[in-house]
N, C-alpha and C positions, 0 to 999 in steps of 0.2 A: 368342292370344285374351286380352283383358284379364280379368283377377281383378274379379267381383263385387264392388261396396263393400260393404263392411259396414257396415249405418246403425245398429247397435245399439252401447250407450254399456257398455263393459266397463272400461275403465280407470280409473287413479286417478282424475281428473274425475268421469267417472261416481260412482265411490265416495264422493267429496267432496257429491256431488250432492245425492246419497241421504244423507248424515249431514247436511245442511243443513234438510230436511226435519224430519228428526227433533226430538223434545224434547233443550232444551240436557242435558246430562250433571248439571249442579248441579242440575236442577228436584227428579228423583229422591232428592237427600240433603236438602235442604228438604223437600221432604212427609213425608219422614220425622220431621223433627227437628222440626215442628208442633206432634204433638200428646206428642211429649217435652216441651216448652216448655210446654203447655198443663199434660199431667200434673205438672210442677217445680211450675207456679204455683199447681194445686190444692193439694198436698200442704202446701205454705209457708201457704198461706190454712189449712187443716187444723191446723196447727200454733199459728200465732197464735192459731185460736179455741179452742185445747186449753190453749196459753198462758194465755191471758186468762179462761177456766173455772178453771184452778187459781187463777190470782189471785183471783179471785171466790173461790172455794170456801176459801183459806187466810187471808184478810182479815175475812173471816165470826165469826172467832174468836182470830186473832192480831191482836196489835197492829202496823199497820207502824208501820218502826221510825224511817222519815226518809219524804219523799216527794219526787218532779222538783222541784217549786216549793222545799221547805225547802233541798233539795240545790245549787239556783241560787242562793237566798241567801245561803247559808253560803261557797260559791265567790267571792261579789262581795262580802259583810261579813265575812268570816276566821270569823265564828262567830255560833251561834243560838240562841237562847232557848225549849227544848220540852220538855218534864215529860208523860206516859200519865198522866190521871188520870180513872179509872170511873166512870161513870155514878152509883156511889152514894156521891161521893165531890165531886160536884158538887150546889151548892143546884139545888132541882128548880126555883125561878124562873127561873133560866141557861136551863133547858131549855125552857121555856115564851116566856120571851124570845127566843131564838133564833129559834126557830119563828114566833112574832107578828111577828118583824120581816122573814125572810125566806121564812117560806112558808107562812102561816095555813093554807092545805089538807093541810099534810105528813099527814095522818093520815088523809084523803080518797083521796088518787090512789095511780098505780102506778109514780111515778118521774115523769112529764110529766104535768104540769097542762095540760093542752091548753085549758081555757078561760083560762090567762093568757099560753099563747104567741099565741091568736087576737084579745087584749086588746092584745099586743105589738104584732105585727103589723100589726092598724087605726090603732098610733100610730104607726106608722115604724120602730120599732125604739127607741123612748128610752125604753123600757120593759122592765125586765129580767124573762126567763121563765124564768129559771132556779132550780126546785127546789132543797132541800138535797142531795137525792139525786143530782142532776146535777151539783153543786160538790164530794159526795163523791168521784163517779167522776172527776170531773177532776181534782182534790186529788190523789187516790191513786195514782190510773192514768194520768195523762196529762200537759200541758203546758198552760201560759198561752197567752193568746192570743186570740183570733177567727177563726181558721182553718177554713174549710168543713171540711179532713179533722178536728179537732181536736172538732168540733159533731158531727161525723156518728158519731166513733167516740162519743163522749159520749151522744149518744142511743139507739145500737146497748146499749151496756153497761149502762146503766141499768136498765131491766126486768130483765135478769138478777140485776143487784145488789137489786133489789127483791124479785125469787123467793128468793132465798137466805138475805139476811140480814133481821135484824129489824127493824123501824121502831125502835126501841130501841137496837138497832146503828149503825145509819148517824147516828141524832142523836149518840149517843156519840163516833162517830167526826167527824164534823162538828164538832163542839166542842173537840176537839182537835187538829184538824191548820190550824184556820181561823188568817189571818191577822188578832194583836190590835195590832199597831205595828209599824214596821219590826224584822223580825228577832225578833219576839214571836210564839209560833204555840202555841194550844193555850188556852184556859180556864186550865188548871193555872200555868202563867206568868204569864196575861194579870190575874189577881186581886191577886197581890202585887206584878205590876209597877208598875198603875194605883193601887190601895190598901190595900196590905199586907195582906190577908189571905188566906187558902187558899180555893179553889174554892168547897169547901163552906159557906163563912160568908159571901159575895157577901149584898148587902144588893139588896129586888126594885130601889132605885134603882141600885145599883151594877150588876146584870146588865143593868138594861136600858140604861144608859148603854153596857154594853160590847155589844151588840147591836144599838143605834144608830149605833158604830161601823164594823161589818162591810164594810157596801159599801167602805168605804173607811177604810180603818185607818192608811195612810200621813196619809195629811190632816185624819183626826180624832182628838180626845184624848179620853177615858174622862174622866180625872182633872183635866183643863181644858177643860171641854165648851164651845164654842160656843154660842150663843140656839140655831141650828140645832140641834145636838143635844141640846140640853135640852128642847127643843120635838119632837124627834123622840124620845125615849126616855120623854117622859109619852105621846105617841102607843103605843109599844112595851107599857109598861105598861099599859095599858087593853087593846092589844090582848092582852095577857097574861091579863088577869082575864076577859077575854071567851073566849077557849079554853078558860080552866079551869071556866069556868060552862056552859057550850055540848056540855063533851065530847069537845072536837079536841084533847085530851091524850092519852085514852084508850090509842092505840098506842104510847105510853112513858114514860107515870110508873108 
């Protein structure tokens, strides 16, 4: 009598069959490793912003001591011209000029002037929105440039640097770390460099010549002004006299 077939699948094939079916073997160690990857990148993100809180928290009251920008310079010119010099140690015109020329509101907002980035913006962008506050955080903490990551981290930090420190502060700071000529960074250099005297005896034409400089310190002279600049630094000064009559000093003289 012939042997029954047997139609059921037992053997290797079968076996092969059946693991074919199945989920690949590597799926299992990828879902696993997910939400590792996920927790690594929180943790790093965790960090930077714990990073960037002590910065903030340590710059509040120390002085830094170079910054990226001074640090790039000094690499490409062998050496650089920067002197810390305090708030009360600088003519209070310096500070009022500063201010007139780059951010009449500094004493108004919270880090972003939003009515002159939307002033910006309706022009194209040939219009700079940039607070002192935002060129401090950049200064201090970041890189040159035009870079979306470079604006985004910039706008993130600001508010902070605004909760923290003082308007007092950050003008202070701003006054010293800002570029006055190639390789000249700081008020406290930029006075004897342009005309020999110390921060604190700046004449209001002398400060506001060096504040009509700012935008652009490569290309402009303090000490051999331009029509341009002499025509932008009686602008600066009026706007000086206008802040100090008005009140927009108030958060730091």
């Amino acid at each position: 009598m012939a042997k029954p077939v047997n139609t059921s699948k037992s053997g290797p094939a079968a076996r092969r069959g059946h693991k074919g079916a199945a989920k690949p073997a590597s799926a299992a160690p990828r879902a696993r490793l997910a939400p590792r990857i996920a927790r690594a990148l929180l943790w790093a993100g965790l960090g930077l912003v714990g990073l960037a809180g002590a910065a903030i928290l340590l710059f509040s009251t120390v002085n830094p001591p170079i910054t990226p920008y001074m640090m790039s310079e000094r690499a490409r010119l062998g050496e650089i011209a920067h002197d810390w010099v305090p708030m009360e140690e600088i003519a209070p015109v310096m500070a009022r000029a500063a201010v007139a020329a780059e951010d009449a509101n500094f004493c108004l907002h919270w880090g972003l002037d939003l009515d002159a980035i939307r002033t910006a913006m309706e022009q194209g962008g040939n219009r700079g929105a940039s607070t002192i506050s935002q060129q401090v955080v950049k200064n201090v903490y970041l890189w040159q440039g035009r870079s979306w990551l470079r604006k985004a981290l910039e706008a993130a930090m600001t508010p902070p640097v605004e909760a923290v420190w003082t308007k007092r502060r950050i003008l202070e700071t701003y006054l010293n770390v800002a570029e006055f000529d190639e390789g000249v960074f700081g008020v406290g250099r930029a006075a004897p460099h342009y005309f020999g005297v110390a921060a604190a005896d700046l004449s209001d034409v002398q400060a506001a010549r060096l504040a009509a400089i700012l935008p652009d310190p490569k290309g402009r002279s303090a000490a051999n002004p331009s029509d341009f600049v002499r025509r932008r630094a009686a602008q600066v000064l009026d706007g000086a006299a206008t802040i100090r009559r008005d009140g927009r000093d108030d958060c730091f003289e």
